[in-house]
C-alpha positions as CSV (number, residue, x, y, z in Angstrom):
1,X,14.2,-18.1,7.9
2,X,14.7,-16.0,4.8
3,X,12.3,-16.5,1.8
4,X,14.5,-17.1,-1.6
5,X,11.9,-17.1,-4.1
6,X,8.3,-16.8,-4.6
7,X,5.4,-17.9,-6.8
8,X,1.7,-17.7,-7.3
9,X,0.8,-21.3,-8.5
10,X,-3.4,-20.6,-8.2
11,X,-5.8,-17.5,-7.7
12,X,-9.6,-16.7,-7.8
13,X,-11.5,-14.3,-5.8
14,X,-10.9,-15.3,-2.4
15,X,-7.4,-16.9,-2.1
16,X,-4.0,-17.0,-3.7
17,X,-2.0,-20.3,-3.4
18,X,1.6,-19.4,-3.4
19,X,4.6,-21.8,-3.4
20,X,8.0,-20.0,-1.9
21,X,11.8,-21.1,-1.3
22,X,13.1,-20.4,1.4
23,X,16.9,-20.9,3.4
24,X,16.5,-22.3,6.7
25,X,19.0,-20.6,9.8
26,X,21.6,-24.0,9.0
27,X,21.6,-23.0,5.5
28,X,18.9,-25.5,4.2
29,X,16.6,-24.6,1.4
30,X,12.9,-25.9,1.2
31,X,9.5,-25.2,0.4
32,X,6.3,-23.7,2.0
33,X,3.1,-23.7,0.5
34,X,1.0,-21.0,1.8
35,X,-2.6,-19.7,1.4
36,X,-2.9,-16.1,1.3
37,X,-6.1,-14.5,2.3
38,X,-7.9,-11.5,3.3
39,X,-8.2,-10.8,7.2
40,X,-11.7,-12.1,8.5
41,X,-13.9,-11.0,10.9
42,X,-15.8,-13.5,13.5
43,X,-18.7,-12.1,15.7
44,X,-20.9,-13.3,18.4
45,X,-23.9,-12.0,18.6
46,X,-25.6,-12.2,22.0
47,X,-28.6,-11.3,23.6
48,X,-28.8,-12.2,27.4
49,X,-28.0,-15.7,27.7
50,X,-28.3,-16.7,24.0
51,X,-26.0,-16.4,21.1
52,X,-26.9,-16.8,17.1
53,X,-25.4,-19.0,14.7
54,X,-25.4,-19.4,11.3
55,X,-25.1,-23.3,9.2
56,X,-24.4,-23.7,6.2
57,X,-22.4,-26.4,4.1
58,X,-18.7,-26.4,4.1
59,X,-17.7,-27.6,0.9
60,X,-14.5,-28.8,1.7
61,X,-15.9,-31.2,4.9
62,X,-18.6,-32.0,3.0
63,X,-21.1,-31.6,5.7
64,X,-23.0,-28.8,6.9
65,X,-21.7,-27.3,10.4
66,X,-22.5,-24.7,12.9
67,X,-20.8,-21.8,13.2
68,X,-20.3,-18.0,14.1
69,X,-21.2,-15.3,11.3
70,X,-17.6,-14.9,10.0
71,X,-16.6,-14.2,6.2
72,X,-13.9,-11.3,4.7
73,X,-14.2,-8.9,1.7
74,X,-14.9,-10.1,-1.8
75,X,-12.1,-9.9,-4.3
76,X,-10.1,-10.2,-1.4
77,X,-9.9,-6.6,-0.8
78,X,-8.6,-5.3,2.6
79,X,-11.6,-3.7,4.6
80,X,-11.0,-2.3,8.2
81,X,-12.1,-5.2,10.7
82,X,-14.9,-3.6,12.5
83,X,-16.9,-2.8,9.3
84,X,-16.5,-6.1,7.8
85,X,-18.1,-7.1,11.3
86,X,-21.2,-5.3,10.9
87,X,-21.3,-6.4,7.3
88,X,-21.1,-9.8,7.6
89,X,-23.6,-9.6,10.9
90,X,-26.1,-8.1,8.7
91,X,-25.4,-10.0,5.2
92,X,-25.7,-13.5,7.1
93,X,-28.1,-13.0,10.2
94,X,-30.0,-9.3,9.2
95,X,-28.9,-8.3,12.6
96,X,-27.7,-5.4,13.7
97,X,-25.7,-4.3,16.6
98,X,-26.0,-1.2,18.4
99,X,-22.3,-2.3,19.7
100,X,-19.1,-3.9,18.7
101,X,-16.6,-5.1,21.1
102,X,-13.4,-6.6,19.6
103,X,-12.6,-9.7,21.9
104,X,-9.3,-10.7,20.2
105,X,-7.2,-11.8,17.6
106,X,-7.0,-15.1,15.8
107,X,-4.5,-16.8,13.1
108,X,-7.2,-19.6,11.0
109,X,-3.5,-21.5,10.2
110,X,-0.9,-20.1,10.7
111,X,1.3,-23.3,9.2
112,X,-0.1,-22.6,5.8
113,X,-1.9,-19.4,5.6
114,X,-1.4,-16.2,6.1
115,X,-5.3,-15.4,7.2
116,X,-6.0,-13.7,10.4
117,X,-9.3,-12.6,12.5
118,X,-10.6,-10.7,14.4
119,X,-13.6,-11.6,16.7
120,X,-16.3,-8.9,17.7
121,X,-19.0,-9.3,20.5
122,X,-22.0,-7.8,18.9
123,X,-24.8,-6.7,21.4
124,X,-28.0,-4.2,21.5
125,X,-29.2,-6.2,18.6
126,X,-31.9,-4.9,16.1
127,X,-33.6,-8.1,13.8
128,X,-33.9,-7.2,10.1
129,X,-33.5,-8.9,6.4
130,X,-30.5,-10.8,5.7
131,X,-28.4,-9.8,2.6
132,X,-26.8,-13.1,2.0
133,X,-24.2,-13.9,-1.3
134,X,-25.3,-16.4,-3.9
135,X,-23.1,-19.7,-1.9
136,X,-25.0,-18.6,1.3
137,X,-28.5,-19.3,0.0
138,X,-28.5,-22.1,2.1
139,X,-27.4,-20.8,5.0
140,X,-29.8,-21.2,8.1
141,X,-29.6,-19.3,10.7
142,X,-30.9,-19.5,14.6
143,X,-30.5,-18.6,18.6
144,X,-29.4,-21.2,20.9
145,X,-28.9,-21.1,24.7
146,X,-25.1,-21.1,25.5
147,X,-25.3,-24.1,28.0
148,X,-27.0,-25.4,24.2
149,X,-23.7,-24.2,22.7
150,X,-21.1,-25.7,24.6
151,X,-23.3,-29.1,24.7
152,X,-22.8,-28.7,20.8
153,X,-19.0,-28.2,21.5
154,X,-18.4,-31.0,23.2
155,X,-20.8,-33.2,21.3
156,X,-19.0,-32.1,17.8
157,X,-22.3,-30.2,16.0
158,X,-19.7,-26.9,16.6
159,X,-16.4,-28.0,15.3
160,X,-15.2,-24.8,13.6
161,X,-11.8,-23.7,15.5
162,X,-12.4,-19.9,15.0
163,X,-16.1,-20.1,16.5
164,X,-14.5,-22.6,19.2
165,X,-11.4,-20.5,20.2
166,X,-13.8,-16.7,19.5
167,X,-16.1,-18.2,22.5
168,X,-13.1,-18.4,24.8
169,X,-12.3,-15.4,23.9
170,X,-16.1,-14.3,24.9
171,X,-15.6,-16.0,28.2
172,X,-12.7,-14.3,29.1
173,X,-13.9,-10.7,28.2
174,X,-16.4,-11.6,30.8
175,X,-14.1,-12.6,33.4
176,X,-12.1,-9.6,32.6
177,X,-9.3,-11.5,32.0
């Protein structure tokens, strides 16, 4: 596939919407619409058998959901992985972690956007002040048991795909897989 043209159709400080043409392999032209964002970073912070989450409202569901600390740069600025891990751990839980361990790579959609993650196991936790933006003021954050967690899973209280698909992740670092 070959893009043909290209065209920002919306931008603010997070996102750019772009609309480009493109020619198919047969020759075809069409459209993609495609949401271009920073590269993210997802971490898990565990201590022993519990992990920490972080809810807050997600505007677009409309409903508040449980999640993993996760976010990218402001002004969509490009910011090397690991630091925007122990920034976003700090700004949305005040932890800290004495270690980051990257568990893998994830794509949020890769049918419309060009965002990708990375998730981090963060461990050797210190507690501290959070440093949370002005839309995370209602963000609440707390420890859970992971037997807790996957009950969540299956019982739709954690239905955010990165958080779901970053604990797999998790599990297979510990298998050594």
């Amino acid at each position: 596939m070959r893009t043909t043209s290209s065209r920002e159709v919306y931008a603010n400080a997070w996102m750019t919407v772009r609309e480009d043409g493109i020619r198919r392999p047969d020759g075809s032209d069409g459209i993609y619409g495609v949401v271009d964002k920073p590269d993210y970073a997802l971490i898990i912070p565990l201590d022993g058998d519990r992990i920490h989450l972080v809810e807050q409202f997600r505007y677009p569901l409309g409903q508040r959901r449980w999640e993993f600390p996760q976010g990218t740069a402001p002004d969509r600025a490009e910011v090397e992985t690991a630091e925007l891990a122990a920034r976003e751990l700090r700004e949305e839980t005040g932890l800290r972690a004495e270690r980051l361990t990257e568990l893998g790579r994830l794509d949020v959609a890769p049918g419309m956007s060009s965002q990708r993650g990375r998730a981090y196991l963060a461990t050797g936790l210190t507690a501290g002040e959070h440093e949370r933006e002005p839309e995370e003021q209602d963000m609440r954050a707390a420890w859970f048991e992971r037997a807790e967690f996957e009950r969540m899973i299956r019982g739709g209280a954690v239905t955010d795909a990165q958080s779901v698909a970053a604990y797999q992740l998790l599990c297979l670092h510990e298998r050594g897989v």
